[in-house]
C-alpha positions as CSV (number, residue, x, y, z in Angstrom):
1,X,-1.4,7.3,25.8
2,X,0.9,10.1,24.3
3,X,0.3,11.6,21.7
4,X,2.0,10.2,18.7
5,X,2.0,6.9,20.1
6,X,-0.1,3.8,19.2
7,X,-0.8,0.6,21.1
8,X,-0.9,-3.4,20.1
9,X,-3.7,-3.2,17.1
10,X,-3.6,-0.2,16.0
11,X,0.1,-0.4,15.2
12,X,-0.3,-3.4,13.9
13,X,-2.7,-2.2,11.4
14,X,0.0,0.8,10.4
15,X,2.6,-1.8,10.1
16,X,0.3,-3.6,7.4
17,X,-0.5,-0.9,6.0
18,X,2.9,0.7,5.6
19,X,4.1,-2.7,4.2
20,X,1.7,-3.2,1.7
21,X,2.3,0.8,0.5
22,X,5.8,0.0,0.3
23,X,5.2,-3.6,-1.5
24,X,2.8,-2.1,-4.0
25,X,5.2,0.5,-5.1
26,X,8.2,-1.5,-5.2
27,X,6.5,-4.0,-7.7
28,X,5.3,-0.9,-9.8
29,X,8.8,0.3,-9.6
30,X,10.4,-2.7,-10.9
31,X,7.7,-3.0,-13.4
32,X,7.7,0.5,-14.9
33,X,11.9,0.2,-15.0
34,X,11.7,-3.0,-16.9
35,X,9.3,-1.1,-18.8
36,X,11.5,1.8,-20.1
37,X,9.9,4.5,-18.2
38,X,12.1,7.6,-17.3
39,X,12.5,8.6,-13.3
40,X,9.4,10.6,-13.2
41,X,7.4,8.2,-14.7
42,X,7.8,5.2,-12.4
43,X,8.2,7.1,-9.6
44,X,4.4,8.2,-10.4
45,X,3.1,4.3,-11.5
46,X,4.8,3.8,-7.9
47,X,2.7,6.5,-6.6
48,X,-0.4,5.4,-8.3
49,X,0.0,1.4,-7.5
50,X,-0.5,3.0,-3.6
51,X,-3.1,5.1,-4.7
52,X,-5.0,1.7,-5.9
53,X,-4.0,-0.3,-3.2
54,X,-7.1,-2.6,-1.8
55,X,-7.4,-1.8,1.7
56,X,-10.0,-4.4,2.3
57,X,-7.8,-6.9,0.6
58,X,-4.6,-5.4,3.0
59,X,-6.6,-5.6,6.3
60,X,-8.4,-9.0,5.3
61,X,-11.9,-7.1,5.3
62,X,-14.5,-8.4,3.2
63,X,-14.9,-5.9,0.6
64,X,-17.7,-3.9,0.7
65,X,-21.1,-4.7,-0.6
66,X,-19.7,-8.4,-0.6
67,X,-21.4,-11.0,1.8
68,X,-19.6,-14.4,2.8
């Protein structure tokens, strides 16, 4: 496979990934706007709401430490 290139899963699991990024600072967007924050400061609640995403939660993992 070339470099740069990825096949069916793991470019499935970017694809999630990027979408949930993308989802998770949208919302924090919206929310700091409607909030009253200046530029700089819901561009960096956008920036943190990726930093918190739950991975676990985005690939459907159990979370660790948790058993089913």
């Amino acid at each position: 496979m070339p470099r740069g290139t990825f096949d069916g899963d793991a470019r499935v699991l970017a694809e999630a990934v990027r979408q949930a990024c993308l989802d998770a600072a949208r919302e924090a967007l919206e929310t700091a706007s409607l909030s009253g924050l200046c530029r700089e400061g819901a561009e960096e609640a956008a920036l943190d709401a990726i930093r918190a995403l739950d991975l676990d939660k985005t690939l459907h993992l159990p979370a660790a430490g948790k058993k089913d």
